[in-house]
C-alpha positions as CSV (number, residue, x, y, z in Angstrom):
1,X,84.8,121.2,53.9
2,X,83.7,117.8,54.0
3,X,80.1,119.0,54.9
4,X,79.9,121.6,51.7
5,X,81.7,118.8,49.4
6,X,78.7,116.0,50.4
7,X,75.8,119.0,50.3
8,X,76.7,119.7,46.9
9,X,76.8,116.1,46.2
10,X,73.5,115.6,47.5
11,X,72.4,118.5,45.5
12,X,73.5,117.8,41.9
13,X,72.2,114.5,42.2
14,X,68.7,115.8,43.3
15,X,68.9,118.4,40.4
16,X,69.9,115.6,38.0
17,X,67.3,113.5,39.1
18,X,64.4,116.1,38.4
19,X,65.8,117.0,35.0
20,X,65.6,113.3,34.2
21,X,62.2,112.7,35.0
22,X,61.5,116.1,33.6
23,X,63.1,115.5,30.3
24,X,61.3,111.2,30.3
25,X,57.8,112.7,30.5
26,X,55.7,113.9,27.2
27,X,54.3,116.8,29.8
28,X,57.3,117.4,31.3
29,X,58.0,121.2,32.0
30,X,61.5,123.1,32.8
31,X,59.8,126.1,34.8
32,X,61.2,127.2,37.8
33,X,60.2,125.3,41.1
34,X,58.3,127.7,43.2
35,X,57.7,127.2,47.0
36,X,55.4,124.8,48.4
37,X,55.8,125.9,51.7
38,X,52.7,128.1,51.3
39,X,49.7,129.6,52.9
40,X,48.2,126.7,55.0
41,X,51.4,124.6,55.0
42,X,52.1,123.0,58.7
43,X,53.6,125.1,61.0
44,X,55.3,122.6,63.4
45,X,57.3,119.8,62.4
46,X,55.4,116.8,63.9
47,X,52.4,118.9,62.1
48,X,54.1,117.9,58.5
49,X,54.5,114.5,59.2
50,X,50.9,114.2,60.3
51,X,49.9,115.7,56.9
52,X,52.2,113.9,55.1
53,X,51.0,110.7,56.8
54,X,46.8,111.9,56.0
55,X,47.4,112.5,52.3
56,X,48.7,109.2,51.9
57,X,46.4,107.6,53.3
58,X,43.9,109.7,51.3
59,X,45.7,108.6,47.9
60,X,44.0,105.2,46.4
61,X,45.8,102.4,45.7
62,X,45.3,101.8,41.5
63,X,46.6,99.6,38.9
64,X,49.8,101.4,38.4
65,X,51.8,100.9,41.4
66,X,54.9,103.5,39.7
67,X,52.3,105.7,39.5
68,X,51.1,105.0,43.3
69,X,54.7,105.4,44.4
70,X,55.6,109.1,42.6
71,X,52.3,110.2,44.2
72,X,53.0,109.2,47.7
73,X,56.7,110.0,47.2
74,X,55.2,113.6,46.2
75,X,53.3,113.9,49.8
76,X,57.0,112.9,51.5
77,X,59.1,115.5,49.6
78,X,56.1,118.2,50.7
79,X,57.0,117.2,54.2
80,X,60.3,117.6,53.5
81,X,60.0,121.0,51.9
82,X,57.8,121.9,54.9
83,X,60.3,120.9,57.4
84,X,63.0,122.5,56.1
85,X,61.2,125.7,55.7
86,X,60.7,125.8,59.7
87,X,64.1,125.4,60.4
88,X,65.5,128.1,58.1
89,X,62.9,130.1,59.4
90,X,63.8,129.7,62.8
91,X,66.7,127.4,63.1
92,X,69.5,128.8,64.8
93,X,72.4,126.3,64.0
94,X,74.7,126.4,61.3
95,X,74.7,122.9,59.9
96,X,71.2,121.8,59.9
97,X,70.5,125.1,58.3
98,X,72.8,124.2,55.5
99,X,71.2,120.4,55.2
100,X,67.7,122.3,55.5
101,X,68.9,124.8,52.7
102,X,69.9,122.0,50.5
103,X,66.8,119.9,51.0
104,X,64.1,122.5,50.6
105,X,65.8,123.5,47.2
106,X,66.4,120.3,45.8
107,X,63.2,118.6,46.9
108,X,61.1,121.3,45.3
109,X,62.8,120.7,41.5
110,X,62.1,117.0,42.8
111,X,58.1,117.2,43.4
112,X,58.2,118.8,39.7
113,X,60.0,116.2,38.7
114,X,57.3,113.3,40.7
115,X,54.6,115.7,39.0
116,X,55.7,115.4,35.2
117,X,56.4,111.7,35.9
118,X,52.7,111.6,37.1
119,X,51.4,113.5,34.1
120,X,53.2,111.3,31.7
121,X,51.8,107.8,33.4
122,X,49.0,109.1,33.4
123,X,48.6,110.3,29.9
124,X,49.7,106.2,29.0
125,X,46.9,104.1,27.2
126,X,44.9,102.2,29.9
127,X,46.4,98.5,30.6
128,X,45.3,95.8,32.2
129,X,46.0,95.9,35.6
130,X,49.2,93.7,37.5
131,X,48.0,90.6,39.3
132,X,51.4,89.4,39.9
133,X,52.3,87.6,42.8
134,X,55.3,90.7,42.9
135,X,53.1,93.7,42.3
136,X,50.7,92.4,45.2
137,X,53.8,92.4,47.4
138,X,54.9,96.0,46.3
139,X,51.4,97.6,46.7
140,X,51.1,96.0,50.4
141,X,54.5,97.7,51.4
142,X,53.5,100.6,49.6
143,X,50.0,100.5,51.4
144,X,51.6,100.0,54.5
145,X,53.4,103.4,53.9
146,X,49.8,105.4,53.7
147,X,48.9,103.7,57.2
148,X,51.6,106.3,58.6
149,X,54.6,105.2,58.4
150,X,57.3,102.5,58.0
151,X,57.5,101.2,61.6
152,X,60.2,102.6,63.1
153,X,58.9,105.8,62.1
154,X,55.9,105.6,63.6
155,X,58.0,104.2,66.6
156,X,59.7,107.8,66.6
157,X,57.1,109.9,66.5
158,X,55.3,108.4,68.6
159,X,57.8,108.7,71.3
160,X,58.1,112.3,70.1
161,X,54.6,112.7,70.6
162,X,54.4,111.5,74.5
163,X,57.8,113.7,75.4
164,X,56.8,116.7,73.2
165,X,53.4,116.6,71.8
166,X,53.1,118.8,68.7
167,X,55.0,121.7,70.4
168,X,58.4,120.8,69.8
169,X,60.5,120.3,72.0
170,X,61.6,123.9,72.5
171,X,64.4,123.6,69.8
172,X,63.6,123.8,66.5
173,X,67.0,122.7,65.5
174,X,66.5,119.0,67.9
175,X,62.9,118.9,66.3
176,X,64.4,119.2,62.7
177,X,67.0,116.7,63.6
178,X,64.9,114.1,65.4
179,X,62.2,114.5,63.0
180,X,64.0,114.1,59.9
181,X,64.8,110.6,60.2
182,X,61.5,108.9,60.9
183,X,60.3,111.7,57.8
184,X,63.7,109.8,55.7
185,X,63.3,106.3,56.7
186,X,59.7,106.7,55.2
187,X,60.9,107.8,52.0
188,X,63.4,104.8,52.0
189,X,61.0,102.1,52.4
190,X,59.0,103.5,50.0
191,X,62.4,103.8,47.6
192,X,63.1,100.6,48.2
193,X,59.5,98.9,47.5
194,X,60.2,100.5,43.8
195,X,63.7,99.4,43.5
196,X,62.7,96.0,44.3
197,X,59.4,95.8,42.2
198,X,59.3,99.0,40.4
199,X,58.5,98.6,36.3
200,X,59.4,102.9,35.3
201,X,62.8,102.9,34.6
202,X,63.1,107.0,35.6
203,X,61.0,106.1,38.8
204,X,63.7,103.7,40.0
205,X,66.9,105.7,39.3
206,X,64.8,108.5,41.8
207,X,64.4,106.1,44.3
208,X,67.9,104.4,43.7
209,X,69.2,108.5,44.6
210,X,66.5,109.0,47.1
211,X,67.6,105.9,49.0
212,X,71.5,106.8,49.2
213,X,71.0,110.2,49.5
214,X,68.4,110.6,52.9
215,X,70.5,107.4,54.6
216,X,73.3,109.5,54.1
217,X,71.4,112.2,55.8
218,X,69.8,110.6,58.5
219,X,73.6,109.7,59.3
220,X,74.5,113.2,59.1
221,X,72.0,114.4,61.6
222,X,72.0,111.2,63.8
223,X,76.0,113.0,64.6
224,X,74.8,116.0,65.1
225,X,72.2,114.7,67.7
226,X,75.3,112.5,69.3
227,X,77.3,115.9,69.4
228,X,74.5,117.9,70.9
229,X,72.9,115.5,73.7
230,X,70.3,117.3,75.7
231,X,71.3,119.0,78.6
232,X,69.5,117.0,82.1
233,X,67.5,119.9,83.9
């Protein structure tokens, strides 16, 4: 019960979320999110982080840095969708099908959400650029982002990469689980980065939501690894 109560938590928020960036931008549209995880879409899960991590690093830094962060938050919530869509392809347990259900709905209304946020920034009058001593802090941790990942993250999947290469490690389920929270602790440091230094008022109440929301569910599936330890050969 508890489960269902905080995956329909984590849902309304996400829904709430999109509608309010939706609703903030001039562009803004209320059609239907359609699925992302299309032709050409990774088919492993280490395979969407390394695509995630490439058109990051293929976005250029500009004088906006909301804008920078909605655009690379867009590439995370694409990995996201991605991963999810493996598991509920293939996944054969219960509960990370139901997180993987919940994230591959909500983070699709999301990136049309990051989209019509885009549009609208983008549509702005041109201004002069920030030279702040704060907005050359935020694009360096935002920068540091489109290297890879935040640290640890790299740290994981790199380890993931030696035991298991691009394969998997045989379960889709651990790969989903393992993999999700070097995908979430990206996301965070980017959420953070705009909480701390972020000027779009809609931008920061996404990554205010984003933040709570994937700690929460890296918690959730760091229990479900501690409850399903792999079996020694």
């Amino acid at each position: 019960m508890r489960s269902v109560a905080i995956s329909f938590h984590r849902t309304a928020h996400a829904l709430l979320l999109a509608s309010g960036l939706l609703l903030s931008s001039c562009n803004g549209s209320q059609e239907e999110a359609t699925d992302v995880h299309e032709a050409g879409a990774p088919d492993t899960m280490m395979g969407a982080l390394h695509t995630m991590a490439d058109h990051s690093q293929a976005l250029q830094p500009n004088g906006n840095l909301d804008l920078y962060f909605a655009q690379l938050m867009r590439e995370n919530h694409r990995a996201a969708v991605s991963m999810s869509a493996l598991e509920l392809k293939d996944g054969k347990d219960p509960e990370l099908r139901s997180v993987a259900q919940d994230i591959h709905r909500a983070h699709q209304q999301l990136i049309l959400g990051l989209d019509s946020a885009v549009q609208h920034i983008e549509a702005l009058p041109p201004a002069f650029p920030d030279r702040t001593t704060q907005s050359e802090r935020l694009s360096r941790l935002l920068e540091a982002a489109t290297d890879g990942l935040h640290y640890a993250a790299h740290q994981t999947m790199a380890q993931a990469e030696r035991t298991a290469e691009d394969a998997g490690t045989g379960s889709i389920d651990r790969d989903y689980a393992a993999l999700l929270i070097p995908h979430h602790q990206n996301s965070i440091t980017l959420a953070r980065a705009e909480l701390e230094l972020g000027r779009d008022e809609s931008l920061q109440k996404a990554a205010y939501f984003i933040l709570q929301d994937q700690q929460r569910e890296i918690e959730q599936v760091q229990a479900w690894l501690q409850q399903h330890p792999v079996k020694p050969k």
